[in-house]
C-alpha positions as CSV (number, residue, x, y, z in Angstrom):
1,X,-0.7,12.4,-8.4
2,X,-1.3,11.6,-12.0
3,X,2.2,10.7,-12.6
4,X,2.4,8.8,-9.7
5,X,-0.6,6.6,-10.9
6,X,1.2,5.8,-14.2
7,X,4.4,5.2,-13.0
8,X,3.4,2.8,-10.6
9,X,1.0,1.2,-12.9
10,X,-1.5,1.4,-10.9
11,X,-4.0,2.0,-14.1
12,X,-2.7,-1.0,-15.8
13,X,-4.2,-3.3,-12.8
14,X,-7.3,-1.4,-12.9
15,X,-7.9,-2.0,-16.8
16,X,-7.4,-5.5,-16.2
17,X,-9.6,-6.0,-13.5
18,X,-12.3,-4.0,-15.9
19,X,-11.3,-6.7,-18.9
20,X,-11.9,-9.7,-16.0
21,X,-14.8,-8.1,-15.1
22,X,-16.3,-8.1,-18.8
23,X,-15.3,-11.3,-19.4
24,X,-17.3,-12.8,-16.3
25,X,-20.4,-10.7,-17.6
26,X,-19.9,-12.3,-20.4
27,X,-19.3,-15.3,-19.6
28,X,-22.4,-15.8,-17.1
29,X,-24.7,-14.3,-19.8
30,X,-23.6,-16.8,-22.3
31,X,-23.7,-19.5,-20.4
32,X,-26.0,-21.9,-21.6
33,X,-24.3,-21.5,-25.3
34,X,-20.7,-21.6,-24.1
35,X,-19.1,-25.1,-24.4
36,X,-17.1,-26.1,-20.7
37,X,-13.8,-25.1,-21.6
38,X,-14.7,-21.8,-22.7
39,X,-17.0,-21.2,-19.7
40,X,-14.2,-21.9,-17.5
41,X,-11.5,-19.5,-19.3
42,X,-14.0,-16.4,-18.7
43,X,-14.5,-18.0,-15.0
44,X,-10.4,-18.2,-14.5
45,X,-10.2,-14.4,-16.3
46,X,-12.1,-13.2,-14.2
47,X,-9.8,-15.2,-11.7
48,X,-6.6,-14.0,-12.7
49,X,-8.3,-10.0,-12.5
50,X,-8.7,-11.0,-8.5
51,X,-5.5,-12.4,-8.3
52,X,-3.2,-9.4,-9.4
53,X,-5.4,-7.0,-7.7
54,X,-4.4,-8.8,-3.9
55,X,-1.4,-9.2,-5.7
56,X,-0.7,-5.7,-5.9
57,X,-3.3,-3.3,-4.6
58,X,-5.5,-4.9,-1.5
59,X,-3.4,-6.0,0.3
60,X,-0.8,-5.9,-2.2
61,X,2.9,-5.8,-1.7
62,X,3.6,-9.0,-4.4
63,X,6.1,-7.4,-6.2
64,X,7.6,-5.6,-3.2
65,X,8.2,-9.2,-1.3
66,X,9.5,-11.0,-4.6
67,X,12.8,-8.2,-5.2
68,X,13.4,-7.5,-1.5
69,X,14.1,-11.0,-1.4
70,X,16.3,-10.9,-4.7
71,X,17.7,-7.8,-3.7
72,X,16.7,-6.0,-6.8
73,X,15.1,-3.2,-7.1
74,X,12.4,-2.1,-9.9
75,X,13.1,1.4,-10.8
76,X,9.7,1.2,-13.4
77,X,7.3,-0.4,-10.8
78,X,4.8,-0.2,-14.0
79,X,6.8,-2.9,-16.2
80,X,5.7,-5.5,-13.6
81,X,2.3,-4.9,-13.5
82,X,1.6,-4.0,-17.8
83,X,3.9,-7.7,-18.3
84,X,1.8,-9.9,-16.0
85,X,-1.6,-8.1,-17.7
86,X,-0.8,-8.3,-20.8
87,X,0.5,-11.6,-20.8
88,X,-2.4,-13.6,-18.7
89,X,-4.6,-11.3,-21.0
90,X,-3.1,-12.9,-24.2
91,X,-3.0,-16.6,-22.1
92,X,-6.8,-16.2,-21.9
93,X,-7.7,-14.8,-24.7
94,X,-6.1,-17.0,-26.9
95,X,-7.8,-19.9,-26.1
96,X,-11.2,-17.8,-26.6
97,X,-10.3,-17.0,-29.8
98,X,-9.0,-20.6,-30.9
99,X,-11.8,-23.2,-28.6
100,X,-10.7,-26.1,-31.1
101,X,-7.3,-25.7,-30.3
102,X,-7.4,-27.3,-26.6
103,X,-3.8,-26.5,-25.6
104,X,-4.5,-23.3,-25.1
105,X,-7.3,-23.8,-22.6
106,X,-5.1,-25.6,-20.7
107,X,-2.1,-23.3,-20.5
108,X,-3.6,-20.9,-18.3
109,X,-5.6,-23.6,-16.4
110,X,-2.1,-25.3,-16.0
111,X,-0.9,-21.7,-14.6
112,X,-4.0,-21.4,-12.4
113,X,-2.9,-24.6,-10.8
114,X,0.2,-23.8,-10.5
115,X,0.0,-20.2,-8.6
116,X,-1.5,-21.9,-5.5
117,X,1.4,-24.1,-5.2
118,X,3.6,-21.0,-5.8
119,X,2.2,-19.1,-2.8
120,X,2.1,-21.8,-0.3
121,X,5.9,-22.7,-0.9
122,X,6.3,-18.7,-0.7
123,X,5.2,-18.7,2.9
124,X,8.3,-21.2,3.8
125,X,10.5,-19.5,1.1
126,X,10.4,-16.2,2.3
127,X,9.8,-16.8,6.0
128,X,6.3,-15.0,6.1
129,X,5.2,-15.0,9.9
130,X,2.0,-15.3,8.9
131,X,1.1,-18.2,6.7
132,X,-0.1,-15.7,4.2
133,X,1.6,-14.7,0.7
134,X,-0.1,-11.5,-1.6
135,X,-2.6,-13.5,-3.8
136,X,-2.8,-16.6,-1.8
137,X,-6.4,-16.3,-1.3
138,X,-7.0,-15.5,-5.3
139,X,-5.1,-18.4,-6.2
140,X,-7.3,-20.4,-4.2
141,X,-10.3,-19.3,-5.3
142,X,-9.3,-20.5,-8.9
143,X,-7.5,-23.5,-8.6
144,X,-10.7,-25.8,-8.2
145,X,-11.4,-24.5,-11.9
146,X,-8.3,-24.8,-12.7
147,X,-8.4,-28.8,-11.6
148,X,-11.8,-29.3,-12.9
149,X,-10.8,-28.1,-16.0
150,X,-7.8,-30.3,-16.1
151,X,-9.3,-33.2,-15.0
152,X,-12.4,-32.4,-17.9
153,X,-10.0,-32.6,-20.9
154,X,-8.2,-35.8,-19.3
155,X,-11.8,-37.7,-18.5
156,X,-12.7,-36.7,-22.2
157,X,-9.7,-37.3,-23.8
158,X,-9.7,-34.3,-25.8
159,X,-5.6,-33.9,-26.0
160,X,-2.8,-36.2,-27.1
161,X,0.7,-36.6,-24.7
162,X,2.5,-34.1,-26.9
163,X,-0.2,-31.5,-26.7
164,X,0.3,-31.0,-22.5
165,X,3.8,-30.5,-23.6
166,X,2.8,-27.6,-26.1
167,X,0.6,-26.5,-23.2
168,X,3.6,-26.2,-20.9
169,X,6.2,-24.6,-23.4
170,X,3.7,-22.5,-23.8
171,X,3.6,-21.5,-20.1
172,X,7.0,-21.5,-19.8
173,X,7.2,-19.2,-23.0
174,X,5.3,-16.8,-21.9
175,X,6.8,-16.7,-18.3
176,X,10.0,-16.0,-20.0
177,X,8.7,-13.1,-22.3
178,X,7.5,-11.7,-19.6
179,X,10.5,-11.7,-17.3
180,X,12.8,-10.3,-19.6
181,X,10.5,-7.1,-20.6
182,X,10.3,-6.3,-16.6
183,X,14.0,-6.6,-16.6
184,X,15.3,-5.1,-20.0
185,X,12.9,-2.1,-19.5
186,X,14.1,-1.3,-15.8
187,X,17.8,-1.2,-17.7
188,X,19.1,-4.6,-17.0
189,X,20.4,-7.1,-19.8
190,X,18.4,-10.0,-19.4
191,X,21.4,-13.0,-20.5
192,X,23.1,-11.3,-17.7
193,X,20.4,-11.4,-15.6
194,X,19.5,-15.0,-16.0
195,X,23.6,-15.6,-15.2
196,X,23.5,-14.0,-11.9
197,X,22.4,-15.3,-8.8
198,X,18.9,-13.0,-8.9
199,X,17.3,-15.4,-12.0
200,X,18.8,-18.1,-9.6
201,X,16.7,-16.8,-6.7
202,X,13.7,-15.9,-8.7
203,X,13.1,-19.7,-10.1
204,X,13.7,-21.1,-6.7
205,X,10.4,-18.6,-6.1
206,X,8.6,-19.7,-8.4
């Protein structure tokens, strides 16, 4: 039962909702003090922890959807799960770390955006009968902060042209990153893998 746990890294999603959990604690404690960016990264955190748990444990079925469309199988379930943890974690945490550097912020608020738009092109994508995609109702839950924030920096003017693009390459960067650790540790060369007509499939998912 144990080994089942860790191989399907079930565990990993559980830590993370723990770490989304704190940093909503936190973040409501501390409100007063927090400047508006900051408030809103522990609010989207927290966010994020919702979204990977319908994602992949109630209802789940996320990852199960995405390579039965593809064709692909995971043989290390786990790699899934620990890439999209640990790379929202670092998206989020960064920006907590660094609040003068604003680029950050919107990164993941960028992302939040973006996952609701995901979903609901999922549901025509992958021919759901119901209009309903694993994490739909998450990802709709944090894209008003995700807009709010947005629209905050914008109203404020608190980034230059160039810095959305460092904001996106960022995204993008991090998408990549993790992508090819799911795919190198379940034995597949990621170049190849981009080449072939599954990295074809999965952008047209995303």
């Amino acid at each position: 039962m144990k080994n089942s746990i860790l191989k399907s890294g079930v565990g990993i999603i559980y830590l993370f909702i723990l770490a989304g959990v704190a940093a909503a604690i936190y973040t409501v404690v501390n409100w007063s003090t927090l400047p508006v960016l900051q408030r809103m990264i522990g609010l989207i955190f927290f966010m994020f922890s919702l979204h990977e748990t319908e994602e992949f444990l109630f209802p789940g079925g996320f990852s199960e959807m995405v390579t039965g469309k593809l064709n692909f199988t995971l043989t290390k379930p786990y790699a899934h799960k620990l890439s999209v943890a640990g790379i929202v974690s670092i998206m989020c945490l960064m920006p907590l770390l660094f609040p003068q550097v604003i680029w950050l912020s919107m990164s993941i608020m960028i992302l939040g955006a973006l996952e609701l738009v995901a979903h609901l092109g999922m549901i025509k994508l992958f021919k759901r009968e119901r209009p309903y995609t694993p994490g739909m109702v998450s990802a709709m839950l944090m894209f008003p902060v995700a807009i709010y924030s947005i629209t905050y920096v914008v109203q404020n003017s608190l980034m230059r042209p160039v810095e959305w693009l460092f904001s996106v390459l960022f995204m993008v960067g991090c998408f990549i990153i993790s992508q090819a650790f799911v795919i190198t540790v379940n034995g597949i060369n990621y170049i190849e893998f981009v080449k072939s007509r599954k990295a074809l499939g999965m952008v047209k998912q995303k």
